[in-house]
C-alpha positions as CSV (number, residue, x, y, z in Angstrom):
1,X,-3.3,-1.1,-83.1
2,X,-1.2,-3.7,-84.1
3,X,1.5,-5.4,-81.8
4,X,4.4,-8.6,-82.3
5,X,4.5,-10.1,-79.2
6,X,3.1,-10.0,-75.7
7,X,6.1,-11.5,-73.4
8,X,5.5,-13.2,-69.8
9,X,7.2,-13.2,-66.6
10,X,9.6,-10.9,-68.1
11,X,12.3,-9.5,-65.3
12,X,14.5,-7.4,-67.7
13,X,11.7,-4.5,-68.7
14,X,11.1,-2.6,-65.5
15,X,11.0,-3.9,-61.6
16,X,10.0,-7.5,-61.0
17,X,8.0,-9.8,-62.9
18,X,6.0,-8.1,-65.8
19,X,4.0,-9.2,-68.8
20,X,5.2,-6.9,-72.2
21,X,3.3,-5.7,-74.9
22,X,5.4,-5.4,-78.0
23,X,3.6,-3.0,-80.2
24,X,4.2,-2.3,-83.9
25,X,4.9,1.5,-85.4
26,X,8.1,3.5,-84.7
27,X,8.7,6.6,-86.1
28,X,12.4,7.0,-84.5
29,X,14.4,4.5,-86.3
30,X,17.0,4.8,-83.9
31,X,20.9,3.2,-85.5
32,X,21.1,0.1,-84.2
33,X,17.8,-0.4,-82.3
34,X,16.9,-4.1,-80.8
35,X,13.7,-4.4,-82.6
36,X,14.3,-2.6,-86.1
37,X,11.0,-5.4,-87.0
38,X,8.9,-3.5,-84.8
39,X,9.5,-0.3,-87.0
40,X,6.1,-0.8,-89.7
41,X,3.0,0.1,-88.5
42,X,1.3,-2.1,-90.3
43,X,3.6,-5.3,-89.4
44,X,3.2,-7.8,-86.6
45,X,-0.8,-9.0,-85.6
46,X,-4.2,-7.1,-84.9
47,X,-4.4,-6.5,-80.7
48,X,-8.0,-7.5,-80.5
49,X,-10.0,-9.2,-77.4
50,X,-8.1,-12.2,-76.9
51,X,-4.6,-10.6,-77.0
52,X,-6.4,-8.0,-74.3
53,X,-7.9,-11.1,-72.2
54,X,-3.9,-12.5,-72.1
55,X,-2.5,-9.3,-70.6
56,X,-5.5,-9.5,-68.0
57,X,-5.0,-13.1,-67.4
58,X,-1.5,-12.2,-66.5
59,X,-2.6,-9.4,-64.4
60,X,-4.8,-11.3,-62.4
61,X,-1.7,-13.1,-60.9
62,X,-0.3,-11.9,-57.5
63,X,3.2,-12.4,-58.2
64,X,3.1,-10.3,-61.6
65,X,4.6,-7.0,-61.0
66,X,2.6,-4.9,-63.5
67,X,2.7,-4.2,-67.5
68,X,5.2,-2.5,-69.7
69,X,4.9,-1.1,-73.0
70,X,7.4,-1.1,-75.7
71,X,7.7,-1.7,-79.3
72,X,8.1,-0.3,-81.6
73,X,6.8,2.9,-79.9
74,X,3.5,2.7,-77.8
75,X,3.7,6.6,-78.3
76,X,3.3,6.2,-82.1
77,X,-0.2,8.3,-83.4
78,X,-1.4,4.9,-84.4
79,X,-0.9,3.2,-80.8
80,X,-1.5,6.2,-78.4
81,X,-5.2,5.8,-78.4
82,X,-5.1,2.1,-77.7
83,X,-2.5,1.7,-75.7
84,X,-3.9,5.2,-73.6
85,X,-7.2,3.4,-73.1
86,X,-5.1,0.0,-72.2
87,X,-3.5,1.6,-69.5
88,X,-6.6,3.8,-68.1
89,X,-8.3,0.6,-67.7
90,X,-5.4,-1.3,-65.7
91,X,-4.7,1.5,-63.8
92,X,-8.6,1.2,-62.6
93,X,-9.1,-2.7,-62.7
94,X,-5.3,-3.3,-61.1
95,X,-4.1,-0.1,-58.8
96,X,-1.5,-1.9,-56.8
97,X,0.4,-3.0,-60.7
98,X,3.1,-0.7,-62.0
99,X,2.6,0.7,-65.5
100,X,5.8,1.2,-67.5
101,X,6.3,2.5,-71.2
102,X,9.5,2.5,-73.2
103,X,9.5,5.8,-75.9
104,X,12.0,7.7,-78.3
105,X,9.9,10.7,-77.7
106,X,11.2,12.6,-74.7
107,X,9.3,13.3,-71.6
108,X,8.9,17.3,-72.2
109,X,7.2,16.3,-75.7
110,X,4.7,14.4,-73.8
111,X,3.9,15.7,-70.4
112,X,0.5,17.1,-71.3
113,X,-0.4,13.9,-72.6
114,X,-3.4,11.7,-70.9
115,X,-1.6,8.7,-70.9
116,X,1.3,10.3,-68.6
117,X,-1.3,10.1,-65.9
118,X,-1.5,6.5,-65.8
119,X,1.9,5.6,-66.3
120,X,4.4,5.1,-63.2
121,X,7.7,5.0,-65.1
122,X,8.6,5.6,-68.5
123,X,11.7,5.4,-70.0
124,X,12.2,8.4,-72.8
125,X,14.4,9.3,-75.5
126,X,16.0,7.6,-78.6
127,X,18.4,4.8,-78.6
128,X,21.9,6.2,-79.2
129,X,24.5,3.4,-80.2
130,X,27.5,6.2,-79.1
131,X,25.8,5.8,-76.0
132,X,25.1,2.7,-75.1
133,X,25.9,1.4,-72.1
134,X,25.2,-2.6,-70.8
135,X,25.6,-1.6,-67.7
136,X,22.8,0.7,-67.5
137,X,19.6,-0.3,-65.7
138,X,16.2,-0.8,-68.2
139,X,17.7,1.6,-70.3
140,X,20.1,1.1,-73.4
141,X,22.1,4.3,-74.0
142,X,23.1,7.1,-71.4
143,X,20.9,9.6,-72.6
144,X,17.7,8.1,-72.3
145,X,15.8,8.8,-68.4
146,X,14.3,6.6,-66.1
147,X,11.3,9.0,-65.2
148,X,9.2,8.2,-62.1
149,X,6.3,9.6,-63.8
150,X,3.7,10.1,-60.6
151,X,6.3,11.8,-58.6
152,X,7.5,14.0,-61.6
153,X,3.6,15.1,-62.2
154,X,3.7,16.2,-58.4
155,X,6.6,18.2,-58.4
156,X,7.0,19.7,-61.7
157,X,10.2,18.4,-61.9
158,X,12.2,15.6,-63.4
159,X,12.1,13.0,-60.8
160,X,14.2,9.9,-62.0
161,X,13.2,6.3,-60.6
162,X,15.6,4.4,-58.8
């Protein structure tokens, strides 16, 4: 997997203070998408050890909320192992952290997926420029959801986070 950026004490991806993984590889090319750089695959640098110690590093701090994955698209074929195994192994080292992943794919193509189980919010569907909305809460355009993903799993239905 290859990523661009790994952002601290970040309070504009998901609820409280986060670290970010910025991944490289999107398939969506959504018009007018904040991070049209992110888009090749083979961009950006080589996640290895030391990019994996950083996020942990981060982790290990009280007052950091949990992680969140964006990109690019963490659901891209050449992330989703990586970026699955990433979040199995927060989940397991840090319970009490949130898990959050920003995708153009929509929740119903991925539901069956593993990483779903790990995750606690994810924010699905493709950027929409006709729909965009600043006033709109860790989302950019109106048609995109704001899944509570643990909650959803439970009940079989589409359980939005608020």
């Amino acid at each position: 997997m290859r990523y661009h950026n790994i952002t601290k004490d970040d309070m504009l991806n998901g609820d409280g203070l986060r670290v970010v993984l910025w991944v490289a590889g999107c398939n969506h090319h959504c018009k007018e998408c904040q991070n049209p750089i992110t888009w090749d695959v083979n961009g950006g640098l080589e996640f290895g050890e030391s990019e994996r110690k950083e996020i942990f590093d981060e982790l290990d701090k009280s007052y950091v909320s949990g992680i969140t994955f964006s990109g690019g698209d963490p659901l891209h074929p050449a992330n989703r192992d990586c970026v699955t195994a990433l979040a199995k192994e927060i989940r397991e080292k840090y319970p009490n952290k949130t898990i959050w992943l920003y995708s153009g794919y929509e929740w119903e193509e991925v539901l069956d997926w593993e990483i779903v189980k790990y995750l606690d919010v994810m924010v699905d569907g493709k950027f929409k420029i006709e729909l965009f909305d600043p006033k709109l809460f860790w989302k950019g355009s109106s048609n995109q959801r704001v899944i509570d993903v643990q909650n959803t799993l439970k009940s079989g239905n589409i359980v939005l986070h608020s």
